[in-house]
Backbone as a printed PyTorch tensor [residue, N CA C, xyz], in Angstrom:
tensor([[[-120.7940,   43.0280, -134.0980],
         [-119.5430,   43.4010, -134.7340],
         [-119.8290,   44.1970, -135.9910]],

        [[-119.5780,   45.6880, -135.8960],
         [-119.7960,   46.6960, -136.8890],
         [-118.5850,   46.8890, -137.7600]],

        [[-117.5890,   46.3990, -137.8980],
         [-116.0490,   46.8010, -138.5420],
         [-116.3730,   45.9980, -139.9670]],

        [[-115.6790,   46.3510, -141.0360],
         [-115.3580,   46.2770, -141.8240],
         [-114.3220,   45.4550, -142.2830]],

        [[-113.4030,   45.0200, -141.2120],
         [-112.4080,   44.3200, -141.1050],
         [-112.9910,   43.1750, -139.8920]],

        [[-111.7240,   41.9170, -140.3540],
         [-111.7630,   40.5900, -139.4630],
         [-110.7800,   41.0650, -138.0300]],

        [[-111.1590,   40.9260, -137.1400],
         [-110.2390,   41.3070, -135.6760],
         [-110.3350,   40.1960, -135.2060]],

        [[-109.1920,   39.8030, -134.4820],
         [-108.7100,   39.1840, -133.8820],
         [-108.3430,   39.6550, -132.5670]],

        [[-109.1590,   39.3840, -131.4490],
         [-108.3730,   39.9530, -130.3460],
         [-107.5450,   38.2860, -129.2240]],

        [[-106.3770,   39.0720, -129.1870],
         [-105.3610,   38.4640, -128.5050],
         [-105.1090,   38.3710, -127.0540]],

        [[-105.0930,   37.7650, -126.1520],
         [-104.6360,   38.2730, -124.9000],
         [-103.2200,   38.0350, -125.0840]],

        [[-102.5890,   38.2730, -123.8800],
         [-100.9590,   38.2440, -123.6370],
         [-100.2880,   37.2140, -122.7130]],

        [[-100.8980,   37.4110, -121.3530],
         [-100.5690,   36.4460, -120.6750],
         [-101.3510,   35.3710, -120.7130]],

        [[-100.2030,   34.1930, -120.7690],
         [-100.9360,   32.7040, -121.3870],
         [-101.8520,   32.3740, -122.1100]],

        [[-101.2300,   33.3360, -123.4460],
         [-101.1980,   32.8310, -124.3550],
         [-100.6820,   33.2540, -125.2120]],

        [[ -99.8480,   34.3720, -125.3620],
         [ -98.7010,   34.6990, -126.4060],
         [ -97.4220,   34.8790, -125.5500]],

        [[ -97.2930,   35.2290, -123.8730],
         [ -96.3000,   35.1190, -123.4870],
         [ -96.7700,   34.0730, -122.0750]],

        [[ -95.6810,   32.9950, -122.4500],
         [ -95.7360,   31.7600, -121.5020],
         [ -95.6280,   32.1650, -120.0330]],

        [[ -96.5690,   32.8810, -119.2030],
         [ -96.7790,   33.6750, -118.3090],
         [ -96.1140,   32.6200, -117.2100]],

        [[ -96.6400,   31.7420, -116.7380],
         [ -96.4760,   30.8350, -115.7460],
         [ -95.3730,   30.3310, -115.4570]],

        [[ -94.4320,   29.8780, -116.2130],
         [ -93.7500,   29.6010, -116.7000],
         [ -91.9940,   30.3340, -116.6490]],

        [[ -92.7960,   31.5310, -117.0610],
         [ -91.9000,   33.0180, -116.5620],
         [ -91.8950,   33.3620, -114.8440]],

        [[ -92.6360,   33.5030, -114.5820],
         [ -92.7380,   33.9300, -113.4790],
         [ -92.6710,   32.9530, -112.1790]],

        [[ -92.5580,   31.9980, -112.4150],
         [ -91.9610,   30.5930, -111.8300],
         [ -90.7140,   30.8480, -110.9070]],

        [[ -89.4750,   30.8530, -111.5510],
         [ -88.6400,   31.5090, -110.9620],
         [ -88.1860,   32.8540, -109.9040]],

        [[ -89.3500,   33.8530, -110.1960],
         [ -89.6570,   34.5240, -109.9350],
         [ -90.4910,   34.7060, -108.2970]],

        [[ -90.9760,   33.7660, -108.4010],
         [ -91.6660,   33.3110, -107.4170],
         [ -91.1770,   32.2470, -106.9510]],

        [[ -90.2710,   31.4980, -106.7570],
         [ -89.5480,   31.2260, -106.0740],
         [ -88.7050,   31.7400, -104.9550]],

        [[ -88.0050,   32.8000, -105.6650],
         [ -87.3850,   34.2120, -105.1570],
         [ -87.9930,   35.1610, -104.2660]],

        [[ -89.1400,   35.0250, -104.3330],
         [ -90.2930,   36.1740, -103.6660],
         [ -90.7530,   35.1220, -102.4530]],

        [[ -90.8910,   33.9390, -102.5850],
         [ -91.3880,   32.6110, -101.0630],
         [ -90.0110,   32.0880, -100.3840]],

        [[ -88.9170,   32.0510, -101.4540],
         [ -88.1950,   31.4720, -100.0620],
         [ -87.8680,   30.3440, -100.4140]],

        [[ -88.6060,   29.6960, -101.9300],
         [ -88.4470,   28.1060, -101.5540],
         [ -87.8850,   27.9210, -102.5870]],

        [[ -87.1990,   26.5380, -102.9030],
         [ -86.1580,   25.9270, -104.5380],
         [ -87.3930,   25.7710, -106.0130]],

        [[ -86.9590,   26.5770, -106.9080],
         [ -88.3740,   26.4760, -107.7340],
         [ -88.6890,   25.1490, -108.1280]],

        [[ -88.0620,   24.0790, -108.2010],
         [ -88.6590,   22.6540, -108.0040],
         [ -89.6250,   22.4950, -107.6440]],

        [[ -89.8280,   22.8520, -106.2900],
         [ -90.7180,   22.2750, -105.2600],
         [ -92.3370,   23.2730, -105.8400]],

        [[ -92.1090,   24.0720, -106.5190],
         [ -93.3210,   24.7630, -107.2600],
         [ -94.4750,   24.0090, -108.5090]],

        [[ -95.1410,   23.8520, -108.7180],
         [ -95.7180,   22.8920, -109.4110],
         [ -96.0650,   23.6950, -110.4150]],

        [[ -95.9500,   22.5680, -111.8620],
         [ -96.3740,   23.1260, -113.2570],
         [ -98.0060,   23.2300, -113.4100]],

        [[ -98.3840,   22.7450, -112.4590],
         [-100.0120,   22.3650, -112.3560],
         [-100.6740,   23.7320, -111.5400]],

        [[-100.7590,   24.4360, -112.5990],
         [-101.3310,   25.7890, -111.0730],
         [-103.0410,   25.9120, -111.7730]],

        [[-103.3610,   26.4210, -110.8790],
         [-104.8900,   27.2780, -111.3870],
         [-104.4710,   28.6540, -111.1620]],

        [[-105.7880,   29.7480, -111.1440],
         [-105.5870,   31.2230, -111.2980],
         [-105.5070,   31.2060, -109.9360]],

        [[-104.2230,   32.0360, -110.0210],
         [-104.1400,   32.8100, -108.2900],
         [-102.9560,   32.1900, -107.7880]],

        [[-102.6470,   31.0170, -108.3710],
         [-101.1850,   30.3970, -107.7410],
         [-101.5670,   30.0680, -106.0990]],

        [[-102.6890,   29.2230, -106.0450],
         [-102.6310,   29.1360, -104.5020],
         [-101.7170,   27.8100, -104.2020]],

        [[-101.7290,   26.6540, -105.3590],
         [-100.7040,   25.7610, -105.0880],
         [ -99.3660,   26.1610, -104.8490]],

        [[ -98.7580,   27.1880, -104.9270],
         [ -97.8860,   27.3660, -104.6340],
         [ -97.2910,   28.5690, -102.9920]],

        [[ -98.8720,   28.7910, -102.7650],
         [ -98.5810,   29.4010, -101.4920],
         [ -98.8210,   30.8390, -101.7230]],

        [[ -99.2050,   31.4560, -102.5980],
         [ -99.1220,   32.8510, -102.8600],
         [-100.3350,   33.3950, -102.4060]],

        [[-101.3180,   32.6280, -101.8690],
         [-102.4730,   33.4220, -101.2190],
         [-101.9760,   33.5670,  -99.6910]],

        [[-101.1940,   32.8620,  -99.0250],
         [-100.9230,   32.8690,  -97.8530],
         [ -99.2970,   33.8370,  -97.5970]],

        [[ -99.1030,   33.7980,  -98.5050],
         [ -97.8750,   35.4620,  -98.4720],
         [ -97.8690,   36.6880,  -98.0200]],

        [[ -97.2400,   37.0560,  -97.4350],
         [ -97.4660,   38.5330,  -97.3350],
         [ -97.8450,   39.3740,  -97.8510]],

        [[ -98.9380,   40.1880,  -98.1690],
         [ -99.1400,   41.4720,  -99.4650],
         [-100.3790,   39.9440, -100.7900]],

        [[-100.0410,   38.8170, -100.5030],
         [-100.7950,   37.8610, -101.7130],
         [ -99.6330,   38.0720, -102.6890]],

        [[-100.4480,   38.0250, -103.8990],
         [-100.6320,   37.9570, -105.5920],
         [-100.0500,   39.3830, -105.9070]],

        [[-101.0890,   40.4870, -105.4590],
         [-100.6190,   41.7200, -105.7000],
         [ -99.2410,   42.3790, -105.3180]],

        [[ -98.6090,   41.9290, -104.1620],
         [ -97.6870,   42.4840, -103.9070],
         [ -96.3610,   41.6440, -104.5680]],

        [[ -96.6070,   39.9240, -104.8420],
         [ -95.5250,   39.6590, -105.4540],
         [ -95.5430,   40.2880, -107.1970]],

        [[ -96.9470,   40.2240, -108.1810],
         [ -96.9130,   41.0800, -109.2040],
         [ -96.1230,   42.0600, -109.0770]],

        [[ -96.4110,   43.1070, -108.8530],
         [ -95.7000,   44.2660, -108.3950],
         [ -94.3890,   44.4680, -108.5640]],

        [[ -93.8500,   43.7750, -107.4140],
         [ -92.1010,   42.8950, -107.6970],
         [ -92.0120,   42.8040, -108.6890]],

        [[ -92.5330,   41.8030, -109.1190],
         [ -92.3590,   40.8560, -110.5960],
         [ -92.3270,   41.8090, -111.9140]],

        [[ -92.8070,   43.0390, -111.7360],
         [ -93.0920,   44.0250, -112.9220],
         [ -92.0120,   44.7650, -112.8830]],

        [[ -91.5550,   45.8140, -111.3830],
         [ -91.0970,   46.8720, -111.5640],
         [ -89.5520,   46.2350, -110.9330]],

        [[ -89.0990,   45.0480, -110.2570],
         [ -88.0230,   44.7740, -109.6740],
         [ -87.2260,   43.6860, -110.6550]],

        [[ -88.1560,   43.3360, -111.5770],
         [ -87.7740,   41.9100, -112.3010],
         [ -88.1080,   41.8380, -113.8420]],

        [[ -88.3420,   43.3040, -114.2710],
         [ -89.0650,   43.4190, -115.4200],
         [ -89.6960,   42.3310, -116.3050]],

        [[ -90.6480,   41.7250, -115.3220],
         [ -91.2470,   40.3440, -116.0530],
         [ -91.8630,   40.2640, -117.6090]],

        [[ -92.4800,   41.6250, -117.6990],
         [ -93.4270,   41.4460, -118.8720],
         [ -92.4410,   41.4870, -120.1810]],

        [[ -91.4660,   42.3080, -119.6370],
         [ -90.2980,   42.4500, -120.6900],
         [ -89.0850,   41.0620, -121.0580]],

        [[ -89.1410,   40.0360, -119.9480],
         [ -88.3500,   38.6690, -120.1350],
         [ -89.4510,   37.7020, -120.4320]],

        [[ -90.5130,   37.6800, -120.5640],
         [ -91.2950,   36.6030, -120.4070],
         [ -90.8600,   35.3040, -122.3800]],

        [[ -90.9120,   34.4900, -122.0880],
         [ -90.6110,   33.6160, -123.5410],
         [ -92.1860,   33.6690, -124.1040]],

        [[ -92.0320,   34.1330, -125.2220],
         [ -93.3260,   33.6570, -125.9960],
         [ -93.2790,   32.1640, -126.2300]],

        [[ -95.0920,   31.4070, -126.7750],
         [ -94.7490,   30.2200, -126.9430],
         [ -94.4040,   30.1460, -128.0270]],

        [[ -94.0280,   28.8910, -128.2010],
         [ -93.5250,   28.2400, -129.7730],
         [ -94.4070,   28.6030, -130.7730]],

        [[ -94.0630,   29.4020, -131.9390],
         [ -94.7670,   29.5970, -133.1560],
         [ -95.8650,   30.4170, -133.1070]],

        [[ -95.5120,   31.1640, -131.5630],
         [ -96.8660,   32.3030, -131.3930],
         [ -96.3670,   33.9560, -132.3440]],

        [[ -94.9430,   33.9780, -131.9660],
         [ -94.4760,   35.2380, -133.0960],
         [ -95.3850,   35.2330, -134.6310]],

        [[ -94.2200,   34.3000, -135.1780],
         [ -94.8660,   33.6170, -136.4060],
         [ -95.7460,   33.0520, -136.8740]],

        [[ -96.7630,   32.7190, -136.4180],
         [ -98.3290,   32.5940, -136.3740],
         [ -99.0770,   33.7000, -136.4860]],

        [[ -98.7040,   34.7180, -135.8580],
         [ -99.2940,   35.8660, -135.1240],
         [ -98.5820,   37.0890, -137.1640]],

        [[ -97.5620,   36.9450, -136.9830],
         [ -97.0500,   37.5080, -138.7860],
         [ -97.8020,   36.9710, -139.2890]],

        [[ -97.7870,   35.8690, -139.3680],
         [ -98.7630,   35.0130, -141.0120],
         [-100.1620,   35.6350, -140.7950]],

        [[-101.1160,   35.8860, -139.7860],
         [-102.1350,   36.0060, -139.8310],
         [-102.2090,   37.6700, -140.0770]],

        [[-101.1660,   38.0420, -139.4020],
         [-101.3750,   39.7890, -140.2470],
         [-101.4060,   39.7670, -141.6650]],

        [[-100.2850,   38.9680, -142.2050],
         [ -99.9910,   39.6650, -143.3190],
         [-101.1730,   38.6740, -144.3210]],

        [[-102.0820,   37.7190, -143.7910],
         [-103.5330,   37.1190, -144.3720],
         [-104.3500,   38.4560, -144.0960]],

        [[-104.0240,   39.4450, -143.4700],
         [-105.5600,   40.1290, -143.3080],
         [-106.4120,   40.7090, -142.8080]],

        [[-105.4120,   39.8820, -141.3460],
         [-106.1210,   39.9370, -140.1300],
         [-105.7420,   40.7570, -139.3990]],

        [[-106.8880,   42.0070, -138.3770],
         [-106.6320,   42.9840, -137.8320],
         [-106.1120,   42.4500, -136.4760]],

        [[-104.7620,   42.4400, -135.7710],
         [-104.6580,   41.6340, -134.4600],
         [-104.5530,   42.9040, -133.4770]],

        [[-105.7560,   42.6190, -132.6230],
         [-106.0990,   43.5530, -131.3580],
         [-105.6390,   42.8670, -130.1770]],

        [[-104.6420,   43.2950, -129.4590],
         [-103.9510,   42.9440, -128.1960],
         [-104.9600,   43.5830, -127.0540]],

        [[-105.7710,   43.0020, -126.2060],
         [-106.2630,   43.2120, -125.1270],
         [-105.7860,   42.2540, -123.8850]],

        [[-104.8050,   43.2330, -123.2260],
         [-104.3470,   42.2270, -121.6230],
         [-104.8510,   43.2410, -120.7650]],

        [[-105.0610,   42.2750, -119.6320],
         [-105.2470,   43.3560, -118.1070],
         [-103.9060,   43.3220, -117.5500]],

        [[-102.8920,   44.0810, -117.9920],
         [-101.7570,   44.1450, -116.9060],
         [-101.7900,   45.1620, -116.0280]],

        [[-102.6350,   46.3340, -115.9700],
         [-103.2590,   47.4190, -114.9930],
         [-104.0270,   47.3090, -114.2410]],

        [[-103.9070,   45.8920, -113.1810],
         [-104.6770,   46.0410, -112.6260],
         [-104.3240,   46.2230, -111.1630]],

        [[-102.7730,   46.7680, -110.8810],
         [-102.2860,   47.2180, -109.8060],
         [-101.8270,   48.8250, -110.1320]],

        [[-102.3460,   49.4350, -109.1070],
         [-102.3640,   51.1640, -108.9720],
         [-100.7580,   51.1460, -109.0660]],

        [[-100.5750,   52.7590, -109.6150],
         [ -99.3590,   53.0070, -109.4270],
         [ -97.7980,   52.8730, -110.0190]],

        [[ -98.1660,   51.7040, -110.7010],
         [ -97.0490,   51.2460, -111.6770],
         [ -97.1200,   50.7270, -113.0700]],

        [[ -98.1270,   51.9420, -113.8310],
         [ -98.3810,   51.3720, -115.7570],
         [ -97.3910,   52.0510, -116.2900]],

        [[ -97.0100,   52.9180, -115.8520],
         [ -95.8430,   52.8500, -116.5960],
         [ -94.6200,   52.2010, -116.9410]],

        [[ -94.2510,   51.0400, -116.2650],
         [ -93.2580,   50.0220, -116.4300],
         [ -93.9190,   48.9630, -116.7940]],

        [[ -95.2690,   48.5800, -116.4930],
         [ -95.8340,   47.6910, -117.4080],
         [ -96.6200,   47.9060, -118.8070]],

        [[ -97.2130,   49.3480, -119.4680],
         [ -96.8390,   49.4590, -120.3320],
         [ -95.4920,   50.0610, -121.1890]],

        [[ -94.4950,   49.9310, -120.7210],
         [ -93.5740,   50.4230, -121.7650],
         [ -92.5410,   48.4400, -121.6780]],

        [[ -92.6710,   48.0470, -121.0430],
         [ -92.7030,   46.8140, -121.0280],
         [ -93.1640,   45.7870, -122.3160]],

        [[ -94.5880,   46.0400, -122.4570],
         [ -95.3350,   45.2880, -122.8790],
         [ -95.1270,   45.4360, -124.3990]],

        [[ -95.5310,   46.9990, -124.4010],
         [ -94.7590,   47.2170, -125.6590],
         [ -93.2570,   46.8590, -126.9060]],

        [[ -92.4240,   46.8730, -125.4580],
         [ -91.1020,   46.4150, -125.9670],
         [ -90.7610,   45.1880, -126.2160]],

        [[ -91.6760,   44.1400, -125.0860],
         [ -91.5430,   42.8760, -125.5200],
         [ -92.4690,   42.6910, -127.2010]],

        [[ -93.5000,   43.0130, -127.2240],
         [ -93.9240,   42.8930, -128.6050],
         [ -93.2300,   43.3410, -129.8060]],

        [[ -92.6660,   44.6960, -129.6550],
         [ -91.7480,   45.0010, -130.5460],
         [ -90.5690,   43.8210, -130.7670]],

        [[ -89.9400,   43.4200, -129.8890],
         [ -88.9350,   42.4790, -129.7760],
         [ -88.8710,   41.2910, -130.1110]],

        [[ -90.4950,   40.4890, -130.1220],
         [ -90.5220,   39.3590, -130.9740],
         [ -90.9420,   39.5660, -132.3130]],

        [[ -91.4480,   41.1200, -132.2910],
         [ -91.9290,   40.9330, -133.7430],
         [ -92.9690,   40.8310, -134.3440]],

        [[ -94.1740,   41.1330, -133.1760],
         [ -95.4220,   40.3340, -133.1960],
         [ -96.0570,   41.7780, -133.4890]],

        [[ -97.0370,   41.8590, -134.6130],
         [ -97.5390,   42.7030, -135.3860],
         [ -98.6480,   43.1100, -134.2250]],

        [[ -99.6010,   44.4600, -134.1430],
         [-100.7920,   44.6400, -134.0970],
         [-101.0630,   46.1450, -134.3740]],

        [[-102.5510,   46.5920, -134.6220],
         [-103.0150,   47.6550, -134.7790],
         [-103.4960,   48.3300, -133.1000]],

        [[-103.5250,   47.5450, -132.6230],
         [-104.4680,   47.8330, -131.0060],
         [-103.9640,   47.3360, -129.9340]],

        [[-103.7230,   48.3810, -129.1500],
         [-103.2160,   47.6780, -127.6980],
         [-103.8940,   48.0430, -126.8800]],

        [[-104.9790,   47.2840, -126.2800],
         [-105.9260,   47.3920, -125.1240],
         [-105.5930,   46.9510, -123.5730]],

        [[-105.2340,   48.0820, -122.9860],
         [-105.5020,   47.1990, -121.6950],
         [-106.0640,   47.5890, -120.2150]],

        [[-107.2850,   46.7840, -120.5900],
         [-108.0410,   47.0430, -119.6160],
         [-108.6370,   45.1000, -119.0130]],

        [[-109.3280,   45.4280, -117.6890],
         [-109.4320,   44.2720, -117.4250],
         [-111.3510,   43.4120, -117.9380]],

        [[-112.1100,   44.7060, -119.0010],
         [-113.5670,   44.2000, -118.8320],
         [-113.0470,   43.9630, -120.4520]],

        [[-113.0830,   42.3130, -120.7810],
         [-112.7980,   42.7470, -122.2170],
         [-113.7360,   42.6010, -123.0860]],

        [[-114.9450,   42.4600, -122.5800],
         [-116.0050,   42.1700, -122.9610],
         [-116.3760,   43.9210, -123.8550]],

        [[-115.6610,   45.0070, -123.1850],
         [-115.5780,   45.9160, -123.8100],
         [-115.5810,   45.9890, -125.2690]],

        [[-114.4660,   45.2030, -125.4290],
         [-113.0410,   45.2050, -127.2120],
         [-114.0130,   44.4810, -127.9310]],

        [[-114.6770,   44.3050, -129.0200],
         [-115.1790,   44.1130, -129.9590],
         [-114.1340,   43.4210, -130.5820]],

        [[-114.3790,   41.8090, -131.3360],
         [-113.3190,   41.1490, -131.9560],
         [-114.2020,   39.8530, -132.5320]],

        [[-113.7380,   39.8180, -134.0600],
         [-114.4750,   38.8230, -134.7500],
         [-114.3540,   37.3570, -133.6600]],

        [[-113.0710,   36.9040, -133.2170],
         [-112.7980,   36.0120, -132.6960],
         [-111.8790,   36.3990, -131.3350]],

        [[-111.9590,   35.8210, -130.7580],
         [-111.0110,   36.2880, -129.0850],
         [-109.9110,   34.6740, -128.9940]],

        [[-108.6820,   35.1570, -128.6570],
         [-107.8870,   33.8790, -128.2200],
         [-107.4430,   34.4100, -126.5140]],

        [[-108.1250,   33.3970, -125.6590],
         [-108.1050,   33.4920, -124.1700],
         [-107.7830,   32.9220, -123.4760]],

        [[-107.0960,   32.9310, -122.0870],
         [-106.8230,   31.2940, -121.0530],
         [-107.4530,   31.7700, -120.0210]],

        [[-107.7750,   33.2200, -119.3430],
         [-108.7270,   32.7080, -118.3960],
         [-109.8070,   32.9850, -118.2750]],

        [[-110.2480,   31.5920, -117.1690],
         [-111.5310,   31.1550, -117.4420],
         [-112.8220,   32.0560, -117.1850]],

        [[-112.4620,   33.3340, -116.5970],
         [-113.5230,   34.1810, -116.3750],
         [-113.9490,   35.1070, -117.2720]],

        [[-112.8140,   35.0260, -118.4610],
         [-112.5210,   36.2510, -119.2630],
         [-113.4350,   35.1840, -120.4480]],

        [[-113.1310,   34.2810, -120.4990],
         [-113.5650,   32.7260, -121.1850],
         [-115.4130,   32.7900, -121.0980]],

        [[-115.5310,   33.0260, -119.6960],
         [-117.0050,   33.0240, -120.1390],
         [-117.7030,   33.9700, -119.8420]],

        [[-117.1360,   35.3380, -119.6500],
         [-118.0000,   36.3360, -119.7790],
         [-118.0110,   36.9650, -121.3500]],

        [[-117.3540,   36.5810, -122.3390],
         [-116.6610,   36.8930, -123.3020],
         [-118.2210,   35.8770, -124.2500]],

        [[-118.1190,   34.3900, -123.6770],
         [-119.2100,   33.6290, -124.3140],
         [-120.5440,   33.8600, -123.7290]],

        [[-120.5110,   34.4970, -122.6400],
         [-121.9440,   34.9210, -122.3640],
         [-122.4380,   36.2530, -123.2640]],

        [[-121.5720,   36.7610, -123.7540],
         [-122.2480,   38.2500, -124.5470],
         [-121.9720,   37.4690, -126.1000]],

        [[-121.7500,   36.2490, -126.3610],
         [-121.9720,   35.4800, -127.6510],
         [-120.6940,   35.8870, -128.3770]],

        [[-119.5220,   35.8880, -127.5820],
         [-118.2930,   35.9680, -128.6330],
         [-117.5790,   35.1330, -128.8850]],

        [[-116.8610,   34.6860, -130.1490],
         [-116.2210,   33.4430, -130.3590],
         [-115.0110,   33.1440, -129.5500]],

        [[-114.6700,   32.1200, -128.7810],
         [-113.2380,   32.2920, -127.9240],
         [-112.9980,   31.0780, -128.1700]],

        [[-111.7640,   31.0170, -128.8010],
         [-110.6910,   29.9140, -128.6210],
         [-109.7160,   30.1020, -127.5460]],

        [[-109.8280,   29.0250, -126.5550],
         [-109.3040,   28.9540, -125.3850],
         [-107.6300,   28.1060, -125.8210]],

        [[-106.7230,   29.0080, -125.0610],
         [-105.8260,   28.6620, -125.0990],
         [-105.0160,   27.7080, -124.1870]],

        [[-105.2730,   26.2140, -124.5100],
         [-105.2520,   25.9310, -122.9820],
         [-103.8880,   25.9180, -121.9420]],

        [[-104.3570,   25.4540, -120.8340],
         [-103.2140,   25.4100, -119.5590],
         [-103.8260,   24.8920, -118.3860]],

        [[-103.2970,   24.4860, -117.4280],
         [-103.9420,   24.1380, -116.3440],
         [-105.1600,   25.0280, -115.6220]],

        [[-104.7360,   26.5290, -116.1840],
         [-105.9440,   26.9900, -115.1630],
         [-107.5700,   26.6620, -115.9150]],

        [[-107.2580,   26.2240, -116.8570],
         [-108.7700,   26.5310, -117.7040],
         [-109.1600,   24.9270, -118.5270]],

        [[-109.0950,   24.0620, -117.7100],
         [-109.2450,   23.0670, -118.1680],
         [-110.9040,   22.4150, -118.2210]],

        [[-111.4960,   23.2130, -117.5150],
         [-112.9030,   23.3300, -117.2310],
         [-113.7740,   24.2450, -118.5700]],

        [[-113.1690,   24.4840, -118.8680],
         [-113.7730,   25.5190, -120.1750],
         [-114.2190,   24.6850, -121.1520]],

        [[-114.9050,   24.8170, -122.3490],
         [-115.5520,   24.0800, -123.0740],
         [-114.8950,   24.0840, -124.4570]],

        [[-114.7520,   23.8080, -125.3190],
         [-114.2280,   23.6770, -126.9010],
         [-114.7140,   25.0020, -127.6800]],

        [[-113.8670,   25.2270, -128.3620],
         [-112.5380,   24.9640, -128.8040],
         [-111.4880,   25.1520, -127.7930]],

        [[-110.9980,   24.1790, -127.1810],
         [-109.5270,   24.7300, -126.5310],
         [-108.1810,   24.0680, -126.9140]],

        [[-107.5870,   24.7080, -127.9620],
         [-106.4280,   24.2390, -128.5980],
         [-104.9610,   24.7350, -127.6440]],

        [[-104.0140,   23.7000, -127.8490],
         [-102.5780,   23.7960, -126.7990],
         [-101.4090,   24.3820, -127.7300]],

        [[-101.3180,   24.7160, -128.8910],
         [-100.6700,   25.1140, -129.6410],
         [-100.9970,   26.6430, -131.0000]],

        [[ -99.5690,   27.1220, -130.9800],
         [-100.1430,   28.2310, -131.8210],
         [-100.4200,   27.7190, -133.2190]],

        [[ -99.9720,   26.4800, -133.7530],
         [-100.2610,   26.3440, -135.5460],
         [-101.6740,   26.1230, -135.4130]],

        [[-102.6230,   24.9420, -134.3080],
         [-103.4600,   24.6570, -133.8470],
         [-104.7800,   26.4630, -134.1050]],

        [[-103.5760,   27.2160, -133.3530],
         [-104.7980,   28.5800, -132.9220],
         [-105.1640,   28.9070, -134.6330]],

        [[-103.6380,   28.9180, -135.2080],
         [-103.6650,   29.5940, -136.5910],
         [-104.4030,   29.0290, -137.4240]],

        [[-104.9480,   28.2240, -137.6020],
         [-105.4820,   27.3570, -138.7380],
         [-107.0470,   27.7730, -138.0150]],

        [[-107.5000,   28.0050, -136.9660],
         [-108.7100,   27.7380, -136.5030],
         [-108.9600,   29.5390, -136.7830]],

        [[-108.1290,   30.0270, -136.7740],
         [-108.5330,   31.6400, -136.6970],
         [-108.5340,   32.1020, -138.6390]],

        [[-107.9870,   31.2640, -139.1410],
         [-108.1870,   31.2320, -140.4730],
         [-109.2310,   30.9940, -140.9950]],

        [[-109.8480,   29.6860, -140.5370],
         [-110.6610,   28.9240, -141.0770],
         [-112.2000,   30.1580, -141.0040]],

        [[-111.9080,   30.7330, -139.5730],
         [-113.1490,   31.6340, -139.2770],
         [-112.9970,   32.7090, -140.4050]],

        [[-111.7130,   33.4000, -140.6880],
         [-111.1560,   34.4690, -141.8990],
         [-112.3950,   33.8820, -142.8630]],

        [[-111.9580,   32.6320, -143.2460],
         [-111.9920,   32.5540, -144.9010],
         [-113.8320,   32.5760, -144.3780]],

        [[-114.6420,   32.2480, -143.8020],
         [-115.7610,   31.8660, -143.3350],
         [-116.1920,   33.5960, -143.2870]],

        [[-115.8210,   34.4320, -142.8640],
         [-116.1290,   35.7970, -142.4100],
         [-116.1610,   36.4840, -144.1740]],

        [[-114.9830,   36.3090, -145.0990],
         [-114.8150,   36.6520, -146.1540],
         [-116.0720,   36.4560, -146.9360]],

        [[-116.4090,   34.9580, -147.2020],
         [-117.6340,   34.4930, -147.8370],
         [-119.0030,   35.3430, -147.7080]],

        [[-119.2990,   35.5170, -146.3120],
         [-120.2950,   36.5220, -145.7860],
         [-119.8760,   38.0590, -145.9360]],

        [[-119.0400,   38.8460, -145.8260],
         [-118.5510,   39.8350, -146.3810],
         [-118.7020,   40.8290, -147.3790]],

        [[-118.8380,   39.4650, -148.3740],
         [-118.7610,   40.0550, -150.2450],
         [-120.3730,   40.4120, -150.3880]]])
């Protein structure tokens, strides 16, 4: 890490917008079935819920979900992720947004002008909007992540990741905090720690 500044890189889905959660309903609509019967307990890929055995998979209900249902643009942030996410700008902190939402051909343009608007809309500060799916790319004092592949290719090249948890990533190792005051205090603590070495 060559910057001059503390970065923070962010992902988006699950963990500043309650991805699963959102798209729940959504997927209901796309199988056929009462979203009840869908479970809060998923891993990556949603196979508990049948979406590997669908027509088209994952990719073709995404798709839907982007350009028929403007998901990225309704999704609820979690509790105190806006305002967590302010306090730590206005401490200092450079916040770099890296999501893979491009990773279906053909349609970035409704998922970035989306993505954008939902951020504008809660309010949620950043200098950088990355999105690509190797994020091992983005250079970031600290990374806040939920999945688990991004989780440890991220700690195999020795980068700090606070895991954000959820069902898919319960296998991941510590730090994995369930709340944003939780993230904020831990992404501070590294600030004031980075500052000391700095001067």
């Amino acid at each position: 890490m060559t910057e001059s500044m503390f970065v923070c890189g962010v992902d988006l889905d699950g963990v500043c917008a309650d991805f699963y959660e959102g798209i729940r309903p959504i997927a209901a609509e796309w199988l056929g079935v009462a979203e009840a019967t869908l479970t809060r307990n998923v891993s990556y890929g949603l196979s508990e819920w049948g979406m590997d055995k669908a027509p088209g998979g994952y990719p073709d209900f995404h798709k839907f979900a982007v350009t028929q249902r403007d998901l990225f643009q309704h999704l609820q942030p979690f509790s105190d992720c806006p305002q967590a996410l302010r306090r730590l700008s206005k401490a200092g902190i450079h916040l770099r947004i890296i999501t893979h939402r491009l990773f279906i051909k053909y349609f970035h343009l409704p998922a970035v002008s989306q993505t954008v608007a939902w951020l504008d809309h809660h309010g949620i500060p950043y200098w950088d909007l990355c999105m690509l799916g190797e994020k091992t790319a983005v250079d970031a004092n600290v990374y806040i992540e939920d999945a688990p592949q991004n989780v440890a290719k991220l700690r195999a090249q020795g980068g700090d990741v606070i895991v954000f948890a959820n069902s898919t990533n319960t296998a991941c190792a510590a730090p994995r905090l369930s709340t944003w005051i939780e993230v904020e205090r831990a992404v501070l603590t590294r600030f004031e720690t980075w500052k000391q070495t700095a001067r």
